[in-house]
N, C-alpha and C positions, 0 to 999 in steps of 0.2 A: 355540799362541799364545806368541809371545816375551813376556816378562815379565823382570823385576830387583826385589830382592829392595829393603827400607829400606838393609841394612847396605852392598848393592853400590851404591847410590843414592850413601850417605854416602860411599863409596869417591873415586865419580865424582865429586863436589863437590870432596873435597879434592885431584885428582888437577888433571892437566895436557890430560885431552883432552877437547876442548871437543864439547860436547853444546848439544840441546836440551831445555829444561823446558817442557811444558805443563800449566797447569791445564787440563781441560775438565769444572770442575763448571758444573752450571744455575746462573747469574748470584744466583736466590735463595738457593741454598743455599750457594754463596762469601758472600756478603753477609752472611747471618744468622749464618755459622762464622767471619766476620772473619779469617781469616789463610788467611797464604798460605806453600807450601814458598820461600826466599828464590831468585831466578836465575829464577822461572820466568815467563812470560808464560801470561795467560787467552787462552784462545778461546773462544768461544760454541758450545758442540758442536750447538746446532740451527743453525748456518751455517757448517759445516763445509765447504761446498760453496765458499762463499765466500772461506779463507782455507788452503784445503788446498796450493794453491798456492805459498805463502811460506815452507812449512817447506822448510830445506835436506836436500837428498839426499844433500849431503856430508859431513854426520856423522850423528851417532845423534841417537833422540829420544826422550824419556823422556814419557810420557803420565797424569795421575794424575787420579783424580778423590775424590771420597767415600771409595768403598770402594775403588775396583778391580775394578770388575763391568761391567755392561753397557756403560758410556760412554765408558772409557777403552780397553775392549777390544774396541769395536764398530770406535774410533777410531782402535786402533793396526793393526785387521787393515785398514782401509783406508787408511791410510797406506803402508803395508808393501806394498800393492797398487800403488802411486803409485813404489815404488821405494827409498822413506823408512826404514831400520833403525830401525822405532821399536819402541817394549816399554813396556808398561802396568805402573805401579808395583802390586807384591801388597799387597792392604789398602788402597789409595789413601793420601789423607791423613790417615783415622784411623790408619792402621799406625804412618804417622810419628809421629803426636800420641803414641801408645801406647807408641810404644817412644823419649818423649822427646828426639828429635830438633829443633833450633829452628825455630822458625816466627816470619814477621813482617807485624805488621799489612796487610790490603788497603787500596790504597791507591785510593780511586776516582778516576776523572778526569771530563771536563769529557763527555766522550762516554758516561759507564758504567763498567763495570768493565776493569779493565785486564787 
């Protein structure tokens, strides 16, 4: 399983080549942790079916959830199948919070969460 590390995470934010960020925590448990890694876009991993389509093939894509377990790495082996270089952040977003890295508020919108 492709995976990227926090510190290679923060590499890639400060760098120049443009990637993809996804959240895919459960809608609740984004909500209830209030924050989000900054640059990234939420997807609903139960309709994944739905929006598997719009991630670009032509660059990489960074997948995080919670931990970094089942959801994010369910999510990057099928992406990866689709064609997608994507890799599941190790630890998800607690890794980040852990190893104080910044985080900024979820911002809800008119639809749900973003």
């Amino acid at each position: 399983m492709s995976h990227i590390t926090v510190a290679e995470l923060a590499l890639w934010q400060r760098g120049e080549l443009p990637f993809t960020l996804l959240d895919v925590r459960r809608a609740e448990k984004r909500a209830a942790e209030g924050d989000e890694i900054g640059g990234g876009q939420w997807r609903d991993p139960a309709r994944w079916l739905d929006w598997k389509d719009t991630i670009p093939s032509t660059q990489p894509a960074v997948v995080y959830c919670a931990f970094g377990h089942e959801i994010s790495q369910g999510l990057t082996a099928a992406l990866r199948a689709l064609g997608v270089d994507a890799r599941h952040l190790e630890g998800g977003i607690a890794a980040w919070r852990d190893a104080e890295r910044p985080l900024q508020p979820v911002v809800p919108t008119a639809d749900g969460p973003r």
